[in-house]
Biotite code that builds the C-alpha atoms (Angstrom):
import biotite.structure as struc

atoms = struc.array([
    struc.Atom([-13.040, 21.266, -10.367], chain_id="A", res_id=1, res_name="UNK", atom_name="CA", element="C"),
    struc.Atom([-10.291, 19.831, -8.525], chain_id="A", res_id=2, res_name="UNK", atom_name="CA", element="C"),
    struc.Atom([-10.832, 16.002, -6.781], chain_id="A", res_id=3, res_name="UNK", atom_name="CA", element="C"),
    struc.Atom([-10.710, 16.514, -3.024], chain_id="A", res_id=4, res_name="UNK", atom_name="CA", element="C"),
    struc.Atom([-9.718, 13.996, -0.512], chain_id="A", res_id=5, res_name="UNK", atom_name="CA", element="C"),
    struc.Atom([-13.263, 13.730, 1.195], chain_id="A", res_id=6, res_name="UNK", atom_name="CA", element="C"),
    struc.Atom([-14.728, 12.576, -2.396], chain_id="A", res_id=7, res_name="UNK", atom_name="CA", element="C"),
    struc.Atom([-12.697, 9.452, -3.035], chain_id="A", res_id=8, res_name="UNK", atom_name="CA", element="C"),
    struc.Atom([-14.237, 6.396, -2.491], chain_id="A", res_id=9, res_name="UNK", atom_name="CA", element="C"),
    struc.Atom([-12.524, 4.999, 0.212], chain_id="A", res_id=10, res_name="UNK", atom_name="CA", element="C"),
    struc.Atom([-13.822, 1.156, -0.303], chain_id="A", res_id=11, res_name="UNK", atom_name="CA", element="C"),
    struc.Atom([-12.731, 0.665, -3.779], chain_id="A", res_id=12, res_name="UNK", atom_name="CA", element="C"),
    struc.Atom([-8.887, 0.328, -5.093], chain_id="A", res_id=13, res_name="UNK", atom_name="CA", element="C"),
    struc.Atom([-8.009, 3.683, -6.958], chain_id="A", res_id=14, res_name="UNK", atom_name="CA", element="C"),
    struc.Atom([-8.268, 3.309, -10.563], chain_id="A", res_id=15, res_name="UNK", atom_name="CA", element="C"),
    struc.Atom([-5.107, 2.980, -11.399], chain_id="A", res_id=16, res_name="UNK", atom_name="CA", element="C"),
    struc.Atom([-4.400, -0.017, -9.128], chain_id="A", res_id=17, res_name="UNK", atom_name="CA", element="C"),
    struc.Atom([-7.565, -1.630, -10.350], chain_id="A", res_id=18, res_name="UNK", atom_name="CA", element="C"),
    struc.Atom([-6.090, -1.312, -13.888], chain_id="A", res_id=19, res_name="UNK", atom_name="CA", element="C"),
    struc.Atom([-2.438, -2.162, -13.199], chain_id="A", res_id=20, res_name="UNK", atom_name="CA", element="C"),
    struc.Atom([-2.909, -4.421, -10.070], chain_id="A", res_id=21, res_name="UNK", atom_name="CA", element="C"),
    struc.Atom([-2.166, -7.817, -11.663], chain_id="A", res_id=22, res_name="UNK", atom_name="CA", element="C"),
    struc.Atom([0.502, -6.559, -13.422], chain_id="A", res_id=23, res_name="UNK", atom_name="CA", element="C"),
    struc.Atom([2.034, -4.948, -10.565], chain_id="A", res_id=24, res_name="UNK", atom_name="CA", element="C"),
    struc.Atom([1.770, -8.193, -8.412], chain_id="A", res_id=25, res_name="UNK", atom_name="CA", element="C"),
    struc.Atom([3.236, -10.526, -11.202], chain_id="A", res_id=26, res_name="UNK", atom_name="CA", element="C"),
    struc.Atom([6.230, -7.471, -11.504], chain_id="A", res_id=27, res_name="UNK", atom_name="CA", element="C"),
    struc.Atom([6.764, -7.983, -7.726], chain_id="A", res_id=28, res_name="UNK", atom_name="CA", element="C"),
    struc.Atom([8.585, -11.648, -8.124], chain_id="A", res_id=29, res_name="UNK", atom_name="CA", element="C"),
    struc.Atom([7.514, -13.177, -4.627], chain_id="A", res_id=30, res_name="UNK", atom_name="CA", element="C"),
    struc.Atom([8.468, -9.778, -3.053], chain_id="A", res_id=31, res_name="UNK", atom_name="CA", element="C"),
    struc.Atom([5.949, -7.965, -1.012], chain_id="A", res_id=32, res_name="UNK", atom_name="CA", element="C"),
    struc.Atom([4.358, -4.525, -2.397], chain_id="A", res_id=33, res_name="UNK", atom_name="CA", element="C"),
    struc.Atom([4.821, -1.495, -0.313], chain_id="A", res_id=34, res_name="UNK", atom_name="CA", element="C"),
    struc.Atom([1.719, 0.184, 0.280], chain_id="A", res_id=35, res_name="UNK", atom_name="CA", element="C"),
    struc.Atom([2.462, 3.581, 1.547], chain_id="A", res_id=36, res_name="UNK", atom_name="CA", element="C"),
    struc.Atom([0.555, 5.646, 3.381], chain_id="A", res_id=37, res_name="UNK", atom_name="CA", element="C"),
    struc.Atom([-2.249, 2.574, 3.140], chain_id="A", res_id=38, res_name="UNK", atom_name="CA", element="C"),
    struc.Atom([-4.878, 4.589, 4.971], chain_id="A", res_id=39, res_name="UNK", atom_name="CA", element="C"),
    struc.Atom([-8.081, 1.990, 4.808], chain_id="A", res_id=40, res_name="UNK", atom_name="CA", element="C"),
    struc.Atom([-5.941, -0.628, 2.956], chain_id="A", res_id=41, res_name="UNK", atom_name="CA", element="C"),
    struc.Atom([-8.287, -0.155, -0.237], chain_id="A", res_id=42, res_name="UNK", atom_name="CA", element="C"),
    struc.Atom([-5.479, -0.870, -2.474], chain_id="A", res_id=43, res_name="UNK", atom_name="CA", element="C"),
    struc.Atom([-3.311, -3.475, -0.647], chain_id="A", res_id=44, res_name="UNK", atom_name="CA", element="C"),
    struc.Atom([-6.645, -5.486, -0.352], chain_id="A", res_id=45, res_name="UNK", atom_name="CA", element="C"),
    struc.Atom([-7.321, -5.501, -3.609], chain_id="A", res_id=46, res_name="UNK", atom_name="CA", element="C"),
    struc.Atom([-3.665, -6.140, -4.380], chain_id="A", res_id=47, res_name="UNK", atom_name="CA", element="C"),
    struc.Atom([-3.995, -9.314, -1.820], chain_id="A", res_id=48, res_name="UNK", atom_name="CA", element="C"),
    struc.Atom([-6.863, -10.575, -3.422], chain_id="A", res_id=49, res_name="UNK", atom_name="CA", element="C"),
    struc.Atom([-4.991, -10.715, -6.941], chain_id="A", res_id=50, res_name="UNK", atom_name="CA", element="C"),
    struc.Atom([-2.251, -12.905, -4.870], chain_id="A", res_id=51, res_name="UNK", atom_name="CA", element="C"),
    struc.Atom([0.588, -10.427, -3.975], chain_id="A", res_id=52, res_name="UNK", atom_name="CA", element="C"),
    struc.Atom([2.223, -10.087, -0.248], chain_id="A", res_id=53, res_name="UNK", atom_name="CA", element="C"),
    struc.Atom([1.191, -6.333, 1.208], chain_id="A", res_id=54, res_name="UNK", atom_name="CA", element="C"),
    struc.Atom([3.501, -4.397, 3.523], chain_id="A", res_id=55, res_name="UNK", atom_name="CA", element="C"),
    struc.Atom([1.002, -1.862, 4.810], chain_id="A", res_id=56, res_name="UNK", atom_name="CA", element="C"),
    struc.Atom([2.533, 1.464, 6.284], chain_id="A", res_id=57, res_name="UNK", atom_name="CA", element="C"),
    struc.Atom([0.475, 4.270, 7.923], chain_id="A", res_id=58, res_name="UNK", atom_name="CA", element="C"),
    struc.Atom([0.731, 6.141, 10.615], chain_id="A", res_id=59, res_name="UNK", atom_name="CA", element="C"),
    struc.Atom([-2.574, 4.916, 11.813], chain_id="A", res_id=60, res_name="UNK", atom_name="CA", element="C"),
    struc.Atom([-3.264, 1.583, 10.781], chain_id="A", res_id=61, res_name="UNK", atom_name="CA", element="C"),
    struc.Atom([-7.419, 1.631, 12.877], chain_id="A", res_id=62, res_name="UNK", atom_name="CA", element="C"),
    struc.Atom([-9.081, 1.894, 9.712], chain_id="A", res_id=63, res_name="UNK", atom_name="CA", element="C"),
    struc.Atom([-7.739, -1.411, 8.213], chain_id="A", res_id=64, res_name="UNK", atom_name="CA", element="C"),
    struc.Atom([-7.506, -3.200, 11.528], chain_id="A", res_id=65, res_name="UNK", atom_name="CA", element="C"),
    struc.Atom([-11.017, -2.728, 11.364], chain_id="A", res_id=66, res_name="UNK", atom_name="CA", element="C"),
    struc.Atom([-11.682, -4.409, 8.419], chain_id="A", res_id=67, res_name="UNK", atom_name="CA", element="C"),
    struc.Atom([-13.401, -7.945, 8.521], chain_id="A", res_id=68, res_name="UNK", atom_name="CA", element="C"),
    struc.Atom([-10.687, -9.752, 6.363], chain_id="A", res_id=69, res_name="UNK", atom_name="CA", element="C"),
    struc.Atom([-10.748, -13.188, 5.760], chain_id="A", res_id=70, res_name="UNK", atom_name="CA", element="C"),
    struc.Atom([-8.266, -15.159, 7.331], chain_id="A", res_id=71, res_name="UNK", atom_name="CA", element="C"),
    struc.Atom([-6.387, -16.196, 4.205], chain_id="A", res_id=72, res_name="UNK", atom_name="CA", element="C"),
    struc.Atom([-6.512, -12.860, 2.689], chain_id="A", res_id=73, res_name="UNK", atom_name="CA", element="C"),
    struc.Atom([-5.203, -11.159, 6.256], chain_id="A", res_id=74, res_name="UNK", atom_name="CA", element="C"),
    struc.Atom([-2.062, -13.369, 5.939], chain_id="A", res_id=75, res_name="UNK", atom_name="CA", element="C"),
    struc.Atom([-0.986, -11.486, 2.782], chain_id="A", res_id=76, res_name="UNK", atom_name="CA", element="C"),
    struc.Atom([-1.198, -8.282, 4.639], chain_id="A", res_id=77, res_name="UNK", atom_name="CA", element="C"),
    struc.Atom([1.568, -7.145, 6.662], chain_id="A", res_id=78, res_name="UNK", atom_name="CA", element="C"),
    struc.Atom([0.595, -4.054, 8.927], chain_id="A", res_id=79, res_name="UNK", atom_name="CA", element="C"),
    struc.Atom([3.768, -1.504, 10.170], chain_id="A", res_id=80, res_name="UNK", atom_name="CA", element="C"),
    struc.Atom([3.011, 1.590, 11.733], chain_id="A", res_id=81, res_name="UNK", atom_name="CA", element="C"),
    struc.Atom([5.154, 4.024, 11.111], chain_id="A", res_id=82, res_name="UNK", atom_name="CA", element="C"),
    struc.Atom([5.901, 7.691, 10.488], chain_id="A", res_id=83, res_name="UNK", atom_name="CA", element="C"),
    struc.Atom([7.241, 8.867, 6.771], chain_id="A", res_id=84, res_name="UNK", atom_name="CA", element="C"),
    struc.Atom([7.911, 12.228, 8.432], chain_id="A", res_id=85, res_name="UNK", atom_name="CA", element="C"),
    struc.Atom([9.651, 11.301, 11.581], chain_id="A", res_id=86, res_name="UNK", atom_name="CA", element="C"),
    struc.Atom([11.054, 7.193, 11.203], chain_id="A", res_id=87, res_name="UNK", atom_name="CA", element="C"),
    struc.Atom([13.992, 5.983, 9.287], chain_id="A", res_id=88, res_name="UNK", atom_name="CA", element="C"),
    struc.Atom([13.006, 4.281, 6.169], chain_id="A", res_id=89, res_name="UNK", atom_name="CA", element="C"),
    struc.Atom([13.207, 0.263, 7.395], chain_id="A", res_id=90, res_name="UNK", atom_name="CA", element="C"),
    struc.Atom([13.611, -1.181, 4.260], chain_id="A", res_id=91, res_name="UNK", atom_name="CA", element="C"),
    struc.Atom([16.778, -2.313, 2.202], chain_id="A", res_id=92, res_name="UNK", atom_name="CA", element="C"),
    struc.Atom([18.088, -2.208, -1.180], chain_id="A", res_id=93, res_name="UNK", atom_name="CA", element="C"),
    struc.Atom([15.805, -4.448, -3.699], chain_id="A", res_id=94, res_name="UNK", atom_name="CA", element="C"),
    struc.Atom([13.851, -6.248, -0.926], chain_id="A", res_id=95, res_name="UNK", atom_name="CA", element="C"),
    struc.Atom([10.324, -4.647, -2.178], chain_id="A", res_id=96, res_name="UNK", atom_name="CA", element="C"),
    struc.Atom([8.436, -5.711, -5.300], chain_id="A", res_id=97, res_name="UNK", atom_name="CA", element="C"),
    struc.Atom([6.912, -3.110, -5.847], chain_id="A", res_id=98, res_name="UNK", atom_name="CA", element="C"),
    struc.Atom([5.622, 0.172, -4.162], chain_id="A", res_id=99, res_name="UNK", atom_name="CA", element="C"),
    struc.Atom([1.833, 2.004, -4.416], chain_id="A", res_id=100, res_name="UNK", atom_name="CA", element="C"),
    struc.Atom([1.404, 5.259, -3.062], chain_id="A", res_id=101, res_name="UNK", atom_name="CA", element="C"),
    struc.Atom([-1.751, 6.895, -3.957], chain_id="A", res_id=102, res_name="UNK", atom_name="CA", element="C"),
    struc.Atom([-2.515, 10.045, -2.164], chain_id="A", res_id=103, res_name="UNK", atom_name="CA", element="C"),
    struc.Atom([0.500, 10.668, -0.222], chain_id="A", res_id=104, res_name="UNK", atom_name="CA", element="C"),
    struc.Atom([2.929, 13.124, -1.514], chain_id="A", res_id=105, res_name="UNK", atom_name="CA", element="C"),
    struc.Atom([5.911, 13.330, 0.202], chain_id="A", res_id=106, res_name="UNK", atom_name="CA", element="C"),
    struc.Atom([8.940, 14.202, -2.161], chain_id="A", res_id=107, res_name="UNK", atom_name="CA", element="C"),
    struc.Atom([11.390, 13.403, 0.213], chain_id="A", res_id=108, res_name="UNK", atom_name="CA", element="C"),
    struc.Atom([10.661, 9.355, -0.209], chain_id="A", res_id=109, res_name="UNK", atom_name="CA", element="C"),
    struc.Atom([11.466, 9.379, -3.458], chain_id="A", res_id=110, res_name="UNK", atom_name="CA", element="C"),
    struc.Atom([15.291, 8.448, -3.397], chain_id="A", res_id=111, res_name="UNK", atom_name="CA", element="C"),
    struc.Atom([14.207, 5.670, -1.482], chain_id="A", res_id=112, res_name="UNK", atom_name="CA", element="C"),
    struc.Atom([11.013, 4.431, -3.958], chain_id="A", res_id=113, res_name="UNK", atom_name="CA", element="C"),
    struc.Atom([13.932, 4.681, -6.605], chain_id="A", res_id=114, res_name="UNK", atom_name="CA", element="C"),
    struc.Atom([16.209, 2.371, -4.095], chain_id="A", res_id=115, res_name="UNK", atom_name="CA", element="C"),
])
């Protein structure tokens, strides 16, 4: 049976952030983490919490703007709104630790995940 969208648990970090989070924030050098497609901000959070910087893209950022963050935690979170399908990508060469993108498939970032 096949996972569908409307049975993740959208509180929690996916599993695979939960298992690599720490060592994707100590990868990331002092650069922020690119959390694409952030949705509820589940795994920039939890990336937050273990100390790295979060740029959070979506389209609609409501869902984590409604979060109740704590201030310190809210100043490692970066919100951008933006449009994978339609906006130019805004970031340059090397300036991003690190990028999570848990489900959000879009082949046509990849070239620029690679960058």
């Amino acid at each position: 049976m096949a996972l569908r969208l409307e049975d993740i648990d959208r509180s929690t970090p996916s599993p695979l952030v939960r298992r690599f989070g720490s060592k994707i924030v100590n990868a990331a050098v002092e650069k922020p983490i690119l959390d694409a497609a952030c949705g509820s901000g589940r795994n920039a959070i939890f990336l937050a919490t273990l100390g790295g910087n979060v740029i959070c893209v979506d389209m609609d950022l409501t869902k984590l703007q409604a979060q109740n963050l704590s201030l310190p935690l809210s100043r490692r979170l970066i919100l951008r709104q933006l449009d994978f399908a339609k906006d130019a990508w805004p970031f340059g060469l090397c300036k991003l630790g690190g990028i999570v993108n848990v489900h959000f498939f879009m082949p046509e970032l990849f070239p620029f995940f690679e960058d």
